[in-house]
PAKOL-215743 format. One record per residue (C-alpha): residue number from 0; residue in three letters; chain; x, y, z. Coordinates in pm, 1 decimal, always signed. Layout:
// PAKOL-215743
+-----+------+------+----------+----------+----------+
! pos ! code ! unit !       xx !       yy !       zz !
+-----+------+------+----------+----------+----------+
! NUM !  ala !    A !        X !        Y !        Z !
...
+-----+------+------+----------+----------+----------+
END
This chain:
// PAKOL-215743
+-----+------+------+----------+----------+----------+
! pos ! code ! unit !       xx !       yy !       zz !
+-----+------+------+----------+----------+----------+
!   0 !  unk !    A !     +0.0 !     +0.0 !     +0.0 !
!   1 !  unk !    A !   +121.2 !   +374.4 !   -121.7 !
!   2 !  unk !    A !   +227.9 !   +513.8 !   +217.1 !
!   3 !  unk !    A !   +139.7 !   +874.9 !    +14.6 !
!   4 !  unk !    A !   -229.2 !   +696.7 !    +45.6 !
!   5 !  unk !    A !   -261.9 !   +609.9 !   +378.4 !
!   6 !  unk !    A !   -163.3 !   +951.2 !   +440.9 !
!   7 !  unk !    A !   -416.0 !  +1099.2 !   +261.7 !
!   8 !  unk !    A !   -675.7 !   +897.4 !   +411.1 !
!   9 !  unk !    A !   -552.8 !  +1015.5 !   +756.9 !
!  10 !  unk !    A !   -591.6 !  +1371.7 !   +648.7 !
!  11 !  unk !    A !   -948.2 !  +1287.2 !   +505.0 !
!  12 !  unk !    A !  -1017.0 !  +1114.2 !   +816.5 !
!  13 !  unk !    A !   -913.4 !  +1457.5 !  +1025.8 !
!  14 !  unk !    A !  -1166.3 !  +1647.8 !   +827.2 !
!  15 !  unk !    A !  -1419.8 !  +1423.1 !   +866.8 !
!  16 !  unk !    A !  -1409.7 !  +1397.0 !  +1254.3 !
!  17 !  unk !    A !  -1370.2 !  +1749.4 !  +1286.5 !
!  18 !  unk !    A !  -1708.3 !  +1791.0 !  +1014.6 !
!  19 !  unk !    A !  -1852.3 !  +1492.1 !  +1263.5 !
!  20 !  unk !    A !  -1780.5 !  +1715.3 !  +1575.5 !
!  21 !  unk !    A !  -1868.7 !  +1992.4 !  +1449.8 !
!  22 !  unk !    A !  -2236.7 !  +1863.1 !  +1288.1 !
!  23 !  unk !    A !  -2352.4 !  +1676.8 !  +1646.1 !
!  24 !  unk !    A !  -2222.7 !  +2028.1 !  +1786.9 !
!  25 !  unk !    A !  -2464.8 !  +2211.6 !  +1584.7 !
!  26 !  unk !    A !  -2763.3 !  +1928.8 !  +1710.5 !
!  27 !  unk !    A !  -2670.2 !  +2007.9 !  +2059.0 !
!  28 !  unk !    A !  -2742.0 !  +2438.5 !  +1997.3 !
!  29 !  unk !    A !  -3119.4 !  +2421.5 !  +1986.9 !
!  30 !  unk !    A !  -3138.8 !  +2225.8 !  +2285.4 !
!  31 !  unk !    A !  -2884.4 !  +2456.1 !  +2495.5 !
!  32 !  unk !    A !  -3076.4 !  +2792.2 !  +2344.2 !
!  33 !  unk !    A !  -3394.0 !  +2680.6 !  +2446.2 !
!  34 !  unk !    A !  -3284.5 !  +2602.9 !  +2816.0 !
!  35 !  unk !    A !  -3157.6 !  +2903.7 !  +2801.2 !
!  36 !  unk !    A !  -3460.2 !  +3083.5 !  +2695.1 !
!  37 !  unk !    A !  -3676.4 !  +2839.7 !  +2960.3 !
!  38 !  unk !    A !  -3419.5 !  +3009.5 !  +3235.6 !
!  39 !  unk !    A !  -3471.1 !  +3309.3 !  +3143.6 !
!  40 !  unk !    A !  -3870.4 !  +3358.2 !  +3115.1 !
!  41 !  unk !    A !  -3862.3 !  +3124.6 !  +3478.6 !
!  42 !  unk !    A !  -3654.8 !  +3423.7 !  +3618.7 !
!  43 !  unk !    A !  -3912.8 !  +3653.1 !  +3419.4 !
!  44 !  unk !    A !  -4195.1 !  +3494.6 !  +3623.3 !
!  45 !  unk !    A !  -3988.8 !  +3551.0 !  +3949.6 !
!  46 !  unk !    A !  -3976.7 !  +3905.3 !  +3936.0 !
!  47 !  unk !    A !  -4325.0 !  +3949.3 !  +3813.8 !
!  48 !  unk !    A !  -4477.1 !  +3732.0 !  +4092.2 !
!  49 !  unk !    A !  -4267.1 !  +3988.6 !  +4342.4 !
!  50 !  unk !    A !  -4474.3 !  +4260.6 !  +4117.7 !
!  51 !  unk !    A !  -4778.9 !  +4097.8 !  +4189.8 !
!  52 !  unk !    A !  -4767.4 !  +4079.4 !  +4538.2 !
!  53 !  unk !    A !  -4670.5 !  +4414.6 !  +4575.2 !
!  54 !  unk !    A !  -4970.1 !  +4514.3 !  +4376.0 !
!  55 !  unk !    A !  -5201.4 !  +4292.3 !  +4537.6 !
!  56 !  unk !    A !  -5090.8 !  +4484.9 !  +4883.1 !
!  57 !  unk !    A !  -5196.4 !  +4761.6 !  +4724.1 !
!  58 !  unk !    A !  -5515.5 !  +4660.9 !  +4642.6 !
!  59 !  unk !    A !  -5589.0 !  +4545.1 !  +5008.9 !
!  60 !  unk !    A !  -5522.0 !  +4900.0 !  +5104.6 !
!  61 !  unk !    A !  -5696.6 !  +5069.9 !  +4860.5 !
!  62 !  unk !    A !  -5992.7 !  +4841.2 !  +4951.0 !
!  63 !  unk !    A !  -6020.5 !  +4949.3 !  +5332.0 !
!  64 !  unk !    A !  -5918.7 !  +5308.5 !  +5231.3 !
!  65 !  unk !    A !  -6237.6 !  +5298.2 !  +4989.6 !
!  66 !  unk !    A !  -6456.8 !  +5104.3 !  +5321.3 !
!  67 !  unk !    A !  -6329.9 !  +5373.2 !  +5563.5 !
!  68 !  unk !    A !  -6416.7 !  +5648.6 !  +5281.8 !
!  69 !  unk !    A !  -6767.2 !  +5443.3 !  +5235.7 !
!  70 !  unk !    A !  -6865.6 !  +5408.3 !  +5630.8 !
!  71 !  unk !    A !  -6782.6 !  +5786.7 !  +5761.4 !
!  72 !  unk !    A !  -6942.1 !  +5899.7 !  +5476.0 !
!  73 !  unk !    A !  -7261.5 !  +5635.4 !  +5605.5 !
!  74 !  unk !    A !  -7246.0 !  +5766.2 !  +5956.8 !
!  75 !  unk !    A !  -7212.6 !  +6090.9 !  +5857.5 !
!  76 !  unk !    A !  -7580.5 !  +6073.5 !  +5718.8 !
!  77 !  unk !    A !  -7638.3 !  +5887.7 !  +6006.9 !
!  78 !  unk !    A !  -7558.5 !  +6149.6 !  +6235.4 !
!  79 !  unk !    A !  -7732.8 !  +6384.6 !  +6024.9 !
!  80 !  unk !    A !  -8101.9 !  +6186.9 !  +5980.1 !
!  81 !  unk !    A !  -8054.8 !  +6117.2 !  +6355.8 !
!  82 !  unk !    A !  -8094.3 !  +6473.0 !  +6433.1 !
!  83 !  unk !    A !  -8451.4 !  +6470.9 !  +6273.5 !
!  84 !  unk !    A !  -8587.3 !  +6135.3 !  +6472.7 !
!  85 !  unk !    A !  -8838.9 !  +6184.4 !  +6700.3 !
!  86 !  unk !    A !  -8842.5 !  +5806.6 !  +6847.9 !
!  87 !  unk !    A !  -8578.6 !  +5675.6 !  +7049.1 !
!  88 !  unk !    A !  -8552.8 !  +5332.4 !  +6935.1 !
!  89 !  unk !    A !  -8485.3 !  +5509.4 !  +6599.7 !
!  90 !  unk !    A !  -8228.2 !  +5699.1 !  +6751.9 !
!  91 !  unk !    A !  -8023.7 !  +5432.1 !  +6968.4 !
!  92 !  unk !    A !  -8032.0 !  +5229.7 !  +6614.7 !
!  93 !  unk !    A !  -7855.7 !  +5481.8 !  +6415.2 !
!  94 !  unk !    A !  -7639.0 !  +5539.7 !  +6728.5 !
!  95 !  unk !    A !  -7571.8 !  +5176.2 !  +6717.2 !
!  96 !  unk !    A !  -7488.7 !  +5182.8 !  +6315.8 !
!  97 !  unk !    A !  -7219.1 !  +5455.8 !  +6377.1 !
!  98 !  unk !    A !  -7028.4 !  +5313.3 !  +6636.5 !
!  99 !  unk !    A !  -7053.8 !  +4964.9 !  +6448.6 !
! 100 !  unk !    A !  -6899.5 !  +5186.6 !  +6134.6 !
! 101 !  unk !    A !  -6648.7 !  +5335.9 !  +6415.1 !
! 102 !  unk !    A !  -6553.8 !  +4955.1 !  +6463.3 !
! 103 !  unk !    A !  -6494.9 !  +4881.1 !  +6138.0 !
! 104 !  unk !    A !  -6306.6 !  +5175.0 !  +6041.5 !
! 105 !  unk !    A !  -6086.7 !  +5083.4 !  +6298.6 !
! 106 !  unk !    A !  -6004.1 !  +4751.0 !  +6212.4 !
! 107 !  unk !    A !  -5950.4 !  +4873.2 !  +5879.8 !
! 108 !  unk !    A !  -5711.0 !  +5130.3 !  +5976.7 !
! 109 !  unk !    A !  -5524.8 !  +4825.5 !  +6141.8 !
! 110 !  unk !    A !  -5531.9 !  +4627.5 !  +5886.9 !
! 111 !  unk !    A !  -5396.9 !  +4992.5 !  +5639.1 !
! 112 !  unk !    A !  -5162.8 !  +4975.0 !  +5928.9 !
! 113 !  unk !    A !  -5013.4 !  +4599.8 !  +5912.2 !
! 114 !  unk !    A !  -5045.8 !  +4617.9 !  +5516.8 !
! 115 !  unk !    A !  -4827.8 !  +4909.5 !  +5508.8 !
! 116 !  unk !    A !  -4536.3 !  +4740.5 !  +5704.2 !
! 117 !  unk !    A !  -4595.9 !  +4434.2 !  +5501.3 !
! 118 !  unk !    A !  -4575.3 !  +4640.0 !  +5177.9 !
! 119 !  unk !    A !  -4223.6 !  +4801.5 !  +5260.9 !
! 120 !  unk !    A !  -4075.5 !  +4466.9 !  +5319.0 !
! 121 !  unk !    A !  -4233.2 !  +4368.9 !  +5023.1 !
! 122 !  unk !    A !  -4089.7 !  +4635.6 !  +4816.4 !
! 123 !  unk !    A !  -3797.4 !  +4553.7 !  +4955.4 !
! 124 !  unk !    A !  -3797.0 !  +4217.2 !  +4865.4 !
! 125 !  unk !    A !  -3913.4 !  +4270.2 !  +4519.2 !
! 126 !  unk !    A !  -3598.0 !  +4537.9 !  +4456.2 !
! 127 !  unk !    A !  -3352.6 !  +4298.5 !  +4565.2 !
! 128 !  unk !    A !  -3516.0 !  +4014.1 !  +4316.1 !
! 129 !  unk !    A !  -3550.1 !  +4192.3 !  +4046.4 !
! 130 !  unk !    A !  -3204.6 !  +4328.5 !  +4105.1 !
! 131 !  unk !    A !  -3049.3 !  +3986.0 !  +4085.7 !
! 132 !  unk !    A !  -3266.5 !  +3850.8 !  +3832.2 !
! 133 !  unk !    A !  -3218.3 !  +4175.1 !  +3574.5 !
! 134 !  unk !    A !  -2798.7 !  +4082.1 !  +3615.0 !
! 135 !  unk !    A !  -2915.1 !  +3690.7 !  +3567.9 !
! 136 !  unk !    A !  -3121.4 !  +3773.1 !  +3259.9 !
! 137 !  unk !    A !  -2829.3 !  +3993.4 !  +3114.6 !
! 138 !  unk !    A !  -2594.7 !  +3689.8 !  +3166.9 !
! 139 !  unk !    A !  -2835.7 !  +3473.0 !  +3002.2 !
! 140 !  unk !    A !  -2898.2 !  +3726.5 !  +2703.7 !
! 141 !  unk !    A !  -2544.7 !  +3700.1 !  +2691.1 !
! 142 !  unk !    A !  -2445.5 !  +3339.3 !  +2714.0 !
! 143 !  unk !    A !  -2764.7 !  +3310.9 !  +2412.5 !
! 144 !  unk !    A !  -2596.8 !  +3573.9 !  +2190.6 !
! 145 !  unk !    A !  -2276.1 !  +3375.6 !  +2189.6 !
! 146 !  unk !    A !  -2459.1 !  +3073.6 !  +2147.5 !
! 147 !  unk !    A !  -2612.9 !  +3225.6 !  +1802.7 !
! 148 !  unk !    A !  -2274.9 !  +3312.3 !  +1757.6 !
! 149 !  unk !    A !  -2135.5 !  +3069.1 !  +1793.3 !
! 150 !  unk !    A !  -2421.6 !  +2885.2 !  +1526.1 !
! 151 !  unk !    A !  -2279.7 !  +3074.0 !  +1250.6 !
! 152 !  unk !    A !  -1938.0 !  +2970.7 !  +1280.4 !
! 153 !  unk !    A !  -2005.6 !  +2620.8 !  +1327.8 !
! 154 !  unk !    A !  -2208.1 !  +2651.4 !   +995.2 !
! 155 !  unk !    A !  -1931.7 !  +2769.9 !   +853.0 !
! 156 !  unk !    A !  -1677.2 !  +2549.9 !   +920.9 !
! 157 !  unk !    A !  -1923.7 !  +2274.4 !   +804.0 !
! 158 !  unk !    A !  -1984.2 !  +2453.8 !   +501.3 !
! 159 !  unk !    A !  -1625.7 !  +2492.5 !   +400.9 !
! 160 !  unk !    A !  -1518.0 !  +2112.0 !   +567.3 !
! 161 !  unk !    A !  -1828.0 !  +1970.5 !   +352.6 !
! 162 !  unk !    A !  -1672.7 !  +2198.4 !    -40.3 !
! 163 !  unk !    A !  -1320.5 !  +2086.1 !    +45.0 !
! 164 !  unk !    A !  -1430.0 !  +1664.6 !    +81.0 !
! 165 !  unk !    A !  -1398.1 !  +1616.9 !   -288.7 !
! 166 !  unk !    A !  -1075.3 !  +1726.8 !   -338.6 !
! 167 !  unk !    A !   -938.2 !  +1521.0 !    -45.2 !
! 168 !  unk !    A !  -1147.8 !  +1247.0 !   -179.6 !
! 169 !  unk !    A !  -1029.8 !  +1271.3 !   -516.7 !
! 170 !  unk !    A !   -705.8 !  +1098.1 !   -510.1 !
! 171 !  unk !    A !   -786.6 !   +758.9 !   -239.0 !
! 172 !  unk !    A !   -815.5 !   +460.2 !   -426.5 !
! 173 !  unk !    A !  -1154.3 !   +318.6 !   -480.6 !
! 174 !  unk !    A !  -1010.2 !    -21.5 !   -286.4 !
! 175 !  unk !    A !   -908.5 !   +197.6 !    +19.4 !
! 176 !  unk !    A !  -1233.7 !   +449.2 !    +46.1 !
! 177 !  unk !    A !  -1519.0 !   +211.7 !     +9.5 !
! 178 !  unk !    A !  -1453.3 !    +30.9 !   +358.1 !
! 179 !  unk !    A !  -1325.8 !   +355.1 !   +497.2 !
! 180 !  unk !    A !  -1690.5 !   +533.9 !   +368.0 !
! 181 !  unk !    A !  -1846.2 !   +242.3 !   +514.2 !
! 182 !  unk !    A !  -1686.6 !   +230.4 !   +845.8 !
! 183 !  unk !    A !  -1746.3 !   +605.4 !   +883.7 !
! 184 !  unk !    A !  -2137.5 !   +608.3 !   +786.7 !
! 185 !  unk !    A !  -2197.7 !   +326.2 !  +1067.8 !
! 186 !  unk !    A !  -2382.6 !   +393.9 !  +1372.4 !
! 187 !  unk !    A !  -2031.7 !   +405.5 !  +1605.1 !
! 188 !  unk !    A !  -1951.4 !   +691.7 !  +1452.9 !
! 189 !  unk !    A !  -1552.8 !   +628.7 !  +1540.7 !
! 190 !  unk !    A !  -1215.0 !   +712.5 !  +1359.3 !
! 191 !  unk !    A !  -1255.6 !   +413.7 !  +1071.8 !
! 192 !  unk !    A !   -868.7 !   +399.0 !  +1062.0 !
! 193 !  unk !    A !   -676.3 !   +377.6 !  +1362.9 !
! 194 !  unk !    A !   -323.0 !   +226.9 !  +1509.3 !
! 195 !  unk !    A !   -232.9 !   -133.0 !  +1651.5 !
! 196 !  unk !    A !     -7.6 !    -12.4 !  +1950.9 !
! 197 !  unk !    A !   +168.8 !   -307.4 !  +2063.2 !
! 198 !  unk !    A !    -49.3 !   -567.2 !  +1840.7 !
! 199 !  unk !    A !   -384.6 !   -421.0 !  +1979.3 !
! 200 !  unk !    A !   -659.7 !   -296.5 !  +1778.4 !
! 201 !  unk !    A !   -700.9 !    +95.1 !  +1899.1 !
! 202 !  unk !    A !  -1091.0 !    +69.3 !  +1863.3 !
! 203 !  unk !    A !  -1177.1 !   -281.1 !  +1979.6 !
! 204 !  unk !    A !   -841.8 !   -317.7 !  +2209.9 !
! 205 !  unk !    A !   -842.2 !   -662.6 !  +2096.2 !
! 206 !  unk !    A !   -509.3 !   -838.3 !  +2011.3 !
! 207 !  unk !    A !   -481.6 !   -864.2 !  +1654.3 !
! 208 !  unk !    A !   -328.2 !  -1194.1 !  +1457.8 !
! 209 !  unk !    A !    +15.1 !  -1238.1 !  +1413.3 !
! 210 !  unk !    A !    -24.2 !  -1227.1 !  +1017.0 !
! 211 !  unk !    A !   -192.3 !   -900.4 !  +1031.7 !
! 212 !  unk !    A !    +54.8 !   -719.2 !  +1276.6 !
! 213 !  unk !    A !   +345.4 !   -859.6 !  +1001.5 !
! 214 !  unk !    A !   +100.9 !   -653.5 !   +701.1 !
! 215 !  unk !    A !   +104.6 !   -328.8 !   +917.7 !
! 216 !  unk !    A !   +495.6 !   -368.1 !   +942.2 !
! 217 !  unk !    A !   +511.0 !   -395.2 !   +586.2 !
! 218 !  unk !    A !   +337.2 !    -77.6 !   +568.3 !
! 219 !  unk !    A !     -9.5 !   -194.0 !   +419.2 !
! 220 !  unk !    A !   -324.6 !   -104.1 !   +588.7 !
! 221 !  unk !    A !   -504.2 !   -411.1 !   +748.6 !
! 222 !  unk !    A !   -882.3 !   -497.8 !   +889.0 !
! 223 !  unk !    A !   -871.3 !   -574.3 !  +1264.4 !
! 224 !  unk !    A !   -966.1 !   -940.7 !  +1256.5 !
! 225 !  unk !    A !  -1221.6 !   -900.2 !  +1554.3 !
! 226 !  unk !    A !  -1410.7 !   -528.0 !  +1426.8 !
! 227 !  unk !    A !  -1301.0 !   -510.6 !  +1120.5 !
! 228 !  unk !    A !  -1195.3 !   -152.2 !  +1148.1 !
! 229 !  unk !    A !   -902.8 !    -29.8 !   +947.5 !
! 230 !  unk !    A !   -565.2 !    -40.2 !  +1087.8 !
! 231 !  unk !    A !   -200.9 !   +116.2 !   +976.4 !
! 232 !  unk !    A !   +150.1 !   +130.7 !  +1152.3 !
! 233 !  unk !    A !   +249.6 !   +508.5 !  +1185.0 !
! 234 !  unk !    A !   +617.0 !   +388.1 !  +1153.8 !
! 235 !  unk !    A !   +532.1 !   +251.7 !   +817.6 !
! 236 !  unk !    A !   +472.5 !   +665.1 !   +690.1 !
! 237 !  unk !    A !   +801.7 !   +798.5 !   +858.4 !
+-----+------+------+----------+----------+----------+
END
């Protein structure tokens, strides 16, 4: 075997691992940008639920501020019907509404009063979140831009690794790239030629036969006799 062909085959092999890497590289993107994106709109949801319970504070107290607004104004017109009642059980009733109202204006001011200190810490809270989670998202917009990036090139390098096959196609014998093409296209997906190191197949690590450790040494290229993969003696190309 043409030593000037088993080198060429190694260099077709390098371009074809590195086209290999590179395409399962470019299967793995999607996945990583869409975790990404999944992050991001879970730390999205974070900060708006801090939002909403800030807001939904608010709402409490707006609520009793409206019922405290809604019950002086009632006793008010309590107070002033009362004035024109002539019977006393009339009287003592609207007496009895407006100190009810008095009642529950207080325990609304109470609850204004707790829902105040529970809406500062909730502030608070919700400024520190959406502190860390604005410098998390802009980490995460980051990491995706590179990632998109990062897309291109890959596609590029495939690109110009899948144009400059032929040409290191072109000269391989037809005898030596069939198995080779073979070997590669397989589900393993490994390095179709590979070395013997001390009479071992490199991709089984099997010990090969005496007869084909004596073809490597001749400088021929030789099928493992347990995977069949292709073997060569790198002292056979110095």
């Amino acid at each position: 075997m043409d030593s000037n062909a088993i080198r060429k085959l190694l260099k077709l092999q390098e371009a074809d691992m590195r086209l290999k890497d590179m395409e399962t590289r470019l299967e793995t993107l999607p996945k990583e940008m869409n975790n990404i994106i999944a992050r991001r709109d879970k730390i999205a949801a974070n900060t708006a639920e801090a939002v909403t319970v800030v807001k939904k504070i608010k709402l409490r107290i707006k609520q009793d501020e409206d019922l405290i607004a809604e019950l002086e104004s009632s006793s008010e017109k309590l107070r002033q019907q009362s004035a024109m009642v002539k019977k006393n059980n009339e009287y003592q009733a609207m007496l009895n509404a407006i100190e009810l109202n008095k009642q529950k204006i207080s325990e609304a001011e109470e609850r204004i009063l707790a829902a105040d200190e529970e809406l500062t810490e909730a502030k608070r809270s919700g400024a520190k979140i959406k502190f860390a989670n604005d410098a998390e998202i802009k980490n995460l917009r980051t990491e995706f831009e590179e990632l998109f990036s990062f897309s291109k090139v890959v596609k590029e390098e495939i690109a110009k690794l899948q144009a400059a096959r032929p040409e290191l196609v072109r000269d391989i014998p037809p005898a030596l790239l069939s198995p080779y093409e073979s070997l590669r296209n397989n589900k393993e997906g490994a390095a179709p030629l590979t070395t013997a190191p001390n009479e071992t197949c490199g991709h089984c690590r099997l010990k090969i036969t005496a007869q084909t450790a004596v073809a490597l040494k001749r400088g021929e290229i030789a099928y493992c006799d347990n995977c069949q993969y292709l073997l060569y003696d790198p002292e056979s190309l110095c």
